[in-house]
MARVEX-754165 format. One record per residue (C-alpha): x, z, y; residue in one letter. Coordinates in steps of 0.25 Angstrom, whole numbers. Last residue first. Layout:
<torbas>
TORBA, X, Z, Y, A
...
</torbas>
This chain:
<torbas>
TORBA, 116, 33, 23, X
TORBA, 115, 21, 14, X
TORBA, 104, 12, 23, X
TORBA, 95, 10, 12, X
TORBA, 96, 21, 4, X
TORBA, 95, 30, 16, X
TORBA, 84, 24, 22, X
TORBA, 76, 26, 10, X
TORBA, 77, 41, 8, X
TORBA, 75, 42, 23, X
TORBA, 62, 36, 23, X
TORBA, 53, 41, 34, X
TORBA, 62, 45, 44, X
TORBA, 76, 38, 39, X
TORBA, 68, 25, 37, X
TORBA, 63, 26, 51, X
TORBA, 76, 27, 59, X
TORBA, 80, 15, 50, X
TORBA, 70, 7, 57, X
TORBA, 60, 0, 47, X
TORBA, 61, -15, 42, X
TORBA, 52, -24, 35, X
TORBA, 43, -29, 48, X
TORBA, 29, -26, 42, X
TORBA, 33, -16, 32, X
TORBA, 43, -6, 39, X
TORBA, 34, -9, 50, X
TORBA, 22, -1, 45, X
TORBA, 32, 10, 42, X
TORBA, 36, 11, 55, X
TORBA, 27, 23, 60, X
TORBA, 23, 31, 49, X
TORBA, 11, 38, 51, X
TORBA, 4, 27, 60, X
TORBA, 7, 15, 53, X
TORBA, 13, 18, 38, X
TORBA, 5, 29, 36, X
TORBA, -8, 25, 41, X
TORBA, -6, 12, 33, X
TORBA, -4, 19, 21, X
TORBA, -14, 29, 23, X
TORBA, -25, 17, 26, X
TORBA, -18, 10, 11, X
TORBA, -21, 24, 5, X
TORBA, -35, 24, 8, X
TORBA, -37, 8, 5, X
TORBA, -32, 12, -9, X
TORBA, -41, 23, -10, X
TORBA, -54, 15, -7, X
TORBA, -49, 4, -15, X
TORBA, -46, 12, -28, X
TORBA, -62, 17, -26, X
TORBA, -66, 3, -22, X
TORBA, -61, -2, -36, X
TORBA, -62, 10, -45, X
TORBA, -77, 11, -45, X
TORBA, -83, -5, -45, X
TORBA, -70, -5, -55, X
TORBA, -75, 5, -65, X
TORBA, -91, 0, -66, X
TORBA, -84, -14, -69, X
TORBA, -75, -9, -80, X
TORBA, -87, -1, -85, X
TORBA, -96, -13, -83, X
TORBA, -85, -21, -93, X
TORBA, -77, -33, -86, X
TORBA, -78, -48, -87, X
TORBA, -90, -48, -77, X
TORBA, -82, -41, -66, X
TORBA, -73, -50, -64, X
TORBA, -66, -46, -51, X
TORBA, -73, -33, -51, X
TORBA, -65, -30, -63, X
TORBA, -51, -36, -57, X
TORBA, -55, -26, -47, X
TORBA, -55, -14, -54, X
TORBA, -41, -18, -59, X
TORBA, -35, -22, -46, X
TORBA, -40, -10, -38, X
TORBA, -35, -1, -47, X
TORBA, -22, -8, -48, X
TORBA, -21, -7, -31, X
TORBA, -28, 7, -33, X
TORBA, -14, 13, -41, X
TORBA, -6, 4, -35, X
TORBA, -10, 11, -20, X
TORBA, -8, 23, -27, X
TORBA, 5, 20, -30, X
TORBA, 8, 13, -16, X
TORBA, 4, 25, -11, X
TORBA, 10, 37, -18, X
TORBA, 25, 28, -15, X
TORBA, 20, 29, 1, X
TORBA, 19, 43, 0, X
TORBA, 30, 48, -6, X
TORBA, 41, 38, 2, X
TORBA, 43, 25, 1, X
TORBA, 57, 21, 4, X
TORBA, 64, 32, 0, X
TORBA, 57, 47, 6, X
TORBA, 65, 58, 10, X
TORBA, 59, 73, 5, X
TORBA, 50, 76, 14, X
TORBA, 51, 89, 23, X
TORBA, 54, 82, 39, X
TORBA, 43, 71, 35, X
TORBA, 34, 77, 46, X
TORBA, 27, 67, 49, X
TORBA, 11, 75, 45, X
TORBA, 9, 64, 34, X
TORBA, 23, 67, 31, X
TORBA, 20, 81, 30, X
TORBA, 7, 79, 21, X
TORBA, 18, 72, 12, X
TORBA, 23, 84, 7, X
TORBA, 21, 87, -8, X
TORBA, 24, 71, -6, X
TORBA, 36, 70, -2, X
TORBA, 41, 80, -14, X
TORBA, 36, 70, -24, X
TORBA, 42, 58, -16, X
TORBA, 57, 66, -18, X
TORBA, 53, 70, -31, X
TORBA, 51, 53, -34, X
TORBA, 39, 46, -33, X
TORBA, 38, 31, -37, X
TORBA, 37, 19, -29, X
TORBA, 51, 11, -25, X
TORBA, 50, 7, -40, X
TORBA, 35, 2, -35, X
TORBA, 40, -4, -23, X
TORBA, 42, -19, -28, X
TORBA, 35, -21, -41, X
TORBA, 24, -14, -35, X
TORBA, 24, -23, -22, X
TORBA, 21, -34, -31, X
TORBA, 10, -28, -37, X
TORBA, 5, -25, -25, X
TORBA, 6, -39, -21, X
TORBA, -1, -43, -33, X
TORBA, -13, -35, -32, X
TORBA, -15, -38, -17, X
TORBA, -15, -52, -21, X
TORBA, -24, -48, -33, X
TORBA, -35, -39, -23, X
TORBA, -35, -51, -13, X
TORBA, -40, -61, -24, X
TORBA, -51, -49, -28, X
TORBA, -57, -50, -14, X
TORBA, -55, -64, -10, X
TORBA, -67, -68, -18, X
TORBA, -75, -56, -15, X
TORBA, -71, -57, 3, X
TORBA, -73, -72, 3, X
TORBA, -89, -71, -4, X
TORBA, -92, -59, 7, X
TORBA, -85, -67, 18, X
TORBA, -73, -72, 25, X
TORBA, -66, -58, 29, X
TORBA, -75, -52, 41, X
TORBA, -88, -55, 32, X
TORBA, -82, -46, 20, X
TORBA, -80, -37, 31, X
TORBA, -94, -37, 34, X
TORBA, -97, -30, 18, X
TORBA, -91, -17, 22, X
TORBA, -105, -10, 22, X
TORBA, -109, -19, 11, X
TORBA, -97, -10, 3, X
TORBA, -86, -14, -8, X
TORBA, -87, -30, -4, X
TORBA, -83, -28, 9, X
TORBA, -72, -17, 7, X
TORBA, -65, -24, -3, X
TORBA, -65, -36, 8, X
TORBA, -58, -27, 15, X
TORBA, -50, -18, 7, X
TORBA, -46, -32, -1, X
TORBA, -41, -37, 12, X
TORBA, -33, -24, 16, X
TORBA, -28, -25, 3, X
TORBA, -22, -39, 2, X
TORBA, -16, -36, 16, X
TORBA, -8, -24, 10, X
TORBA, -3, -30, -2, X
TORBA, 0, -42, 5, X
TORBA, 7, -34, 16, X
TORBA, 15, -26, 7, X
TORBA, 21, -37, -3, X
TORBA, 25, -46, 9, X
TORBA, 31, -36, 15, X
TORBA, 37, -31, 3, X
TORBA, 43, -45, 3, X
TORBA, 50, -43, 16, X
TORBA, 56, -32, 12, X
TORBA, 52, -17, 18, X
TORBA, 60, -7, 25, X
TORBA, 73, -12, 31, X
TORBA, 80, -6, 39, X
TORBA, 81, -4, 55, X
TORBA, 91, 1, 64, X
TORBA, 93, -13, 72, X
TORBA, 83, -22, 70, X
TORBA, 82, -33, 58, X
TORBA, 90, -24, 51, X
TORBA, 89, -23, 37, X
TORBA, 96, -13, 26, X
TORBA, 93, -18, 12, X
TORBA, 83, -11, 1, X
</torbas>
């Protein structure tokens, strides 16, 4: 990762292409919770209306759920080395209740993912293949078994539920706990002054000092 400074004291944070990457996965699934949503509960049915339809929202349904598919495979092959848990991120967590509370003055020095955010892009791929497995099934669901069927009516909103419950905790993490880090990944670049804070490990690597 190279130094950049499109202001003064600022580094940065995010490529272009990871941008790219990021928002797609993240407007794919905001769609797909949507129109997920719709079809799941007649309750939720009206949102089907707001986005073209109920016949709109099942055919474009299962197309969202590949490009997100992809583009979180893409962002696999990029950040998954960047990913795994070392003692460092084993000791961050023991104690992530103090970041929640920020007061990151006791936690081991994060690189440029810390503890929590590796736990969540895991878990994240962990419900994103759930999602694409269980609904590859209800895709075609006459080509496939009633015990594979049965499984994916179950796992499919279940793995959503949770997936959309970590991707609320993202966002309020990277908004309000965190402020900054949203920008990180709009405009590329972070100021140095918050690398240090939050990701001193990182910031050292980059910047040499």
């Amino acid at each position: 990762m190279s130094v950049s400074t499109p202001v003064e004291n600022t580094i940065t944070r995010f490529s272009y292409y990871e941008r790219v990457v990021h928002w797609t996965v993240a407007l794919s699934f905001v769609y797909l919770a949507l129109t997920g949503l719709a079809l799941w509960s007649p309750r939720l049915y009206w949102l089907a209306a707001v986005m073209g339809g109920g016949e709109t929202v099942r055919a474009w349904h299962p197309w969202a759920g590949v490009i997100f598919s992809v583009a979180l495979g893409l962002m696999f092959i990029n950040w998954a080395r960047s990913m795994w848990l070392d003692g460092d991120d084993c000791r961050w967590l023991m104690k992530a209740h103090k970041y929640a509370v920020h007061d990151e003055s006791e936690l081991p020095e994060a690189g440029r993912f810390n503890a929590g955010q590796k736990m969540m892009f895991w878990m994240q791929c962990l419900f994103a293949l759930t999602l694409l497995v269980s609904g590859i099934i209800l895709w075609w669901p006459e080509d496939m078994s009633r015990g594979w069927r049965l499984a994916a009516i179950l796992l499919h909103p279940v793995s959503a539920i949770l997936s959309l419950a970590g991707i609320i905790v993202h966002f309020y993490m990277a908004t309000f706990a965190t402020p900054g880090s949203l920008q990180g990944m709009i405009q590329g670049w972070v100021s140095s002054r918050w690398a240090r804070t939050h990701h001193p490990k990182w910031h050292r690597e980059i910047t040499k000092r």
